[in-house]
C-alpha positions in Angstrom: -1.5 20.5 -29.9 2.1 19.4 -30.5 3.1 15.6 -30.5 4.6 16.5 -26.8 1.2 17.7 -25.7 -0.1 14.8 -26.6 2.3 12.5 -25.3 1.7 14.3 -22.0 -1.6 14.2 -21.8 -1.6 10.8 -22.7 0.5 9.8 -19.7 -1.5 12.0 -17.4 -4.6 10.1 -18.5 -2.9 6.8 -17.9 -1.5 8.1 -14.1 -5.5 9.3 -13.6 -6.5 5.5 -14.1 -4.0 3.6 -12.6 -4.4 5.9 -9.6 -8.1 5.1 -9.4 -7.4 1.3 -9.4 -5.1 2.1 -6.7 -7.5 3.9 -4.8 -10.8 1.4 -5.3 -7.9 -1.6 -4.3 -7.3 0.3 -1.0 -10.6 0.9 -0.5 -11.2 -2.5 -0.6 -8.6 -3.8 1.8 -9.1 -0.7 4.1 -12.8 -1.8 4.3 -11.8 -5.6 5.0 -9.5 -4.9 7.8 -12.4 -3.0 9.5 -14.6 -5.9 9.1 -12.4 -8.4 10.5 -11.6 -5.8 13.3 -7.9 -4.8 12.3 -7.2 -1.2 12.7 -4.7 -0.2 9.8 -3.4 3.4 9.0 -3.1 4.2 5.3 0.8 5.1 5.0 1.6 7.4 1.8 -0.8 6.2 -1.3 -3.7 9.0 -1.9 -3.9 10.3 1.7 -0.7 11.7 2.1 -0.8 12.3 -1.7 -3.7 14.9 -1.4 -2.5 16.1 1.6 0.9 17.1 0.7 0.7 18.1 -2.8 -3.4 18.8 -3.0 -3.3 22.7 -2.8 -0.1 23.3 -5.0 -1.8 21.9 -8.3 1.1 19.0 -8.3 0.3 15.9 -9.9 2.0 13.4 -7.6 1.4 9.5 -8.3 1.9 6.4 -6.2 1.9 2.7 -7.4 1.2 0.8 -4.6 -0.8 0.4 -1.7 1.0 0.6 1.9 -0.7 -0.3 4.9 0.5 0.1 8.9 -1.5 -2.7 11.2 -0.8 -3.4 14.2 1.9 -6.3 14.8 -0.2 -8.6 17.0 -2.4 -8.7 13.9 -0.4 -9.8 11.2 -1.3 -13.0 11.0 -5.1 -12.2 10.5 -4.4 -9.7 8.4 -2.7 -12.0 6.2 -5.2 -14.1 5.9 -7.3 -10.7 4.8 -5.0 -10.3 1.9 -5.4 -13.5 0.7 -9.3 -13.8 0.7 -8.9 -10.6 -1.0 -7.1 -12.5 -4.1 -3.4 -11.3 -3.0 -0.3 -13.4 -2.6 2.3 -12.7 -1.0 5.8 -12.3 -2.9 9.2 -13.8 -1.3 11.5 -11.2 -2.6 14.6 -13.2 -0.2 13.7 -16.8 -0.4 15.1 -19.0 2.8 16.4 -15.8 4.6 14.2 -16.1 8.2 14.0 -12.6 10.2 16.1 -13.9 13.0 17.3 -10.5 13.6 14.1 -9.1 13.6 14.8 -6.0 11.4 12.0 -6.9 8.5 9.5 -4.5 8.6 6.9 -5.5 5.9 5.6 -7.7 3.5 5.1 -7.3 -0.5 1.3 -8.7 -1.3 0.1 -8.6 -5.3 -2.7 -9.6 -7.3 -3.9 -8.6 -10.4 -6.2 -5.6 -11.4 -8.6 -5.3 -13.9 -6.5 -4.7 -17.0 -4.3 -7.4 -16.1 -1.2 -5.3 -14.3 -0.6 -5.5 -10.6 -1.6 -4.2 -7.7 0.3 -4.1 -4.8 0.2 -3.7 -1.1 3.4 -3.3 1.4 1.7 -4.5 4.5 3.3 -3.0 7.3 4.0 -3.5 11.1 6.7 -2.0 11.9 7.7 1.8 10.9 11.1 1.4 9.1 14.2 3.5 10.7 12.0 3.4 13.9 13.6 1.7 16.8 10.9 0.8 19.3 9.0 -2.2 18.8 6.1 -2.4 16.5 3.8 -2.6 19.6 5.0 0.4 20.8 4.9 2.6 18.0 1.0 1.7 17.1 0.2 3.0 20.6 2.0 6.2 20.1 0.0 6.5 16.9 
């Protein structure tokens, strides 16, 4: 085994692990939102993951977490998030969405190790031009 073997194995080992803390975090939220009675779709992440690349032996990775709720339940899924530890992150301080164009939110807390997880809550579909409201129905 050549350094380069090793180095790649070594950084399929560390996508394997990080990929199960991704998975155990959704999990988590996924289970949370049922139990405060938001429906959520799991958006990319290890569903579309398997699905797309499953049967052609591709290794695909994700690093964070991104959720589709419904928009009339942002506000309690917020409040979700946080008594699951997460915080949410202000990447435009003082800019409000008067135009209404944002489409989701950046939540983070840390994992196990000490890095970050990550969750792009979602209630809107970006690039799609109907309301939220409309959108989660057709899904």
């Amino acid at each position: 085994m050549g350094v380069a073997d090793l180095d790649d194995f070594i950084a399929r080992a560390r996508g394997m692990r990080r990929r199960e803390e991704l998975d155990r975090a959704t999990i988590a939220a996924l289970t949370a939102f049922e139990s405060a009675g938001i429906d959520t779709l799991l958006l990319k992440g290890a569903s579309l993951a398997q699905r797309l690349y499953g049967r052609s032996g591709e290794n695909r990775g994700y690093i964070d977490i991104d959720l589709l709720i419904a928009p009339g339940d942002l506000k309690s899924a917020r409040g979700v998030l946080i008594e699951l530890g997460y915080k949410q992150v202000v990447l435009v301080p003082g800019i409000d969405d008067v135009a209404g164009i944002q489409h989701s939110e950046i939540w983070g807390r840390a994992d196990e190790r000490g890095g970050l997880i990550w969750i792009d809550l979602h209630w809107r579909l970006d690039g799609c031009e109907a309301p939220g409201a409309v959108i989660w129905d057709a899904l």
